[in-house]
Backbone as a printed PyTorch tensor [residue, N CA C, xyz], in Angstrom:
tensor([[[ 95.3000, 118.7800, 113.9830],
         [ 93.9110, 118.8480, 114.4640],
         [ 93.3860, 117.4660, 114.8220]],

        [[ 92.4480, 116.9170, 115.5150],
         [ 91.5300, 116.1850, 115.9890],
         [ 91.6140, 115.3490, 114.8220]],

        [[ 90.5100, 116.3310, 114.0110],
         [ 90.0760, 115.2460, 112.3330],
         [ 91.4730, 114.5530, 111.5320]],

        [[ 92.3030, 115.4910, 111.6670],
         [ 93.4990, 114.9190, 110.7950],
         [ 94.0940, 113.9250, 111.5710]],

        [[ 94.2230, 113.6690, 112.7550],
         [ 94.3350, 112.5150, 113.6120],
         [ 94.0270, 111.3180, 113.3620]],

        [[ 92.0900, 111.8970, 113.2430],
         [ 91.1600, 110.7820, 112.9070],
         [ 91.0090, 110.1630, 111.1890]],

        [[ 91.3460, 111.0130, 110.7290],
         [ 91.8670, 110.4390, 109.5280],
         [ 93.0700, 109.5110, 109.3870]],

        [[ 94.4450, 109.8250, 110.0290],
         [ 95.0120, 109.3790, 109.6230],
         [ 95.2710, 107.6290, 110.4630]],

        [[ 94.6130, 107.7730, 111.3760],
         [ 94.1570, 106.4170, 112.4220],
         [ 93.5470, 105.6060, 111.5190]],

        [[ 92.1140, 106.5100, 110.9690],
         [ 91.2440, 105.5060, 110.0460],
         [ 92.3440, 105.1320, 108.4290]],

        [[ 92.9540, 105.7200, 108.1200],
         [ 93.8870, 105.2840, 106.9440],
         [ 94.8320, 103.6680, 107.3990]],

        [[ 95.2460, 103.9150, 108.2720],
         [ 96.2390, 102.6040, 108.9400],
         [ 95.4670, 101.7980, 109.2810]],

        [[ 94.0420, 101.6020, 110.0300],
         [ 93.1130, 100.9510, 110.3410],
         [ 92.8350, 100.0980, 108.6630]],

        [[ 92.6870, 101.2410, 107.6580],
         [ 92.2420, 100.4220, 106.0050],
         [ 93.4260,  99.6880, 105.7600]],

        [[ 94.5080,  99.7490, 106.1360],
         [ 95.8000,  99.4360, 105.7370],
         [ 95.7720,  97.9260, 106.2480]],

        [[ 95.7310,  97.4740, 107.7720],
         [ 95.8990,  96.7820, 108.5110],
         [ 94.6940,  95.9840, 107.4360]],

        [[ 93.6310,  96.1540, 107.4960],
         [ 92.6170,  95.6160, 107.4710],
         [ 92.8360,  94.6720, 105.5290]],

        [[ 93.4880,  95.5530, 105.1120],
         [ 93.6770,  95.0830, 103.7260],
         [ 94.8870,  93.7870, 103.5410]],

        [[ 95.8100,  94.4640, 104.4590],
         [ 97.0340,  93.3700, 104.5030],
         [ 96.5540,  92.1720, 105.3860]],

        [[ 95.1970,  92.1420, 106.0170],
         [ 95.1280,  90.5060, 106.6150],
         [ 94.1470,  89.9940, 105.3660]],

        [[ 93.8410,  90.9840, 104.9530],
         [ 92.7910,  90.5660, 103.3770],
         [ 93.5920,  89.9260, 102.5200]],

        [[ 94.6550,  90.2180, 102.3550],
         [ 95.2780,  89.9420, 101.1320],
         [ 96.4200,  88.9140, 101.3610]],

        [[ 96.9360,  88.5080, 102.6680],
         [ 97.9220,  87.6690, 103.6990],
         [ 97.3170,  86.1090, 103.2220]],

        [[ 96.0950,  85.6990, 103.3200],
         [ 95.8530,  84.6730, 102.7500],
         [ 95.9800,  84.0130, 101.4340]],

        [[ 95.7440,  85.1880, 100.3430],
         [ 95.7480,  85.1300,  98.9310],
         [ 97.6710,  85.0900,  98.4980]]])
């Protein structure tokens, strides 16, 4: 479905977003 799409886009999006968070430390 659509939503499960959009979920799973926004999951890799938190992913990405955590590993440049944590790339410095």
């Amino acid at each position: 479905t659509r939503y499960d799409k959009l979920q799973r886009n926004y999951a890799s999006m938190i992913a990405l977003a955590c590993a440049i968070m944590w790339l410095p430390m």
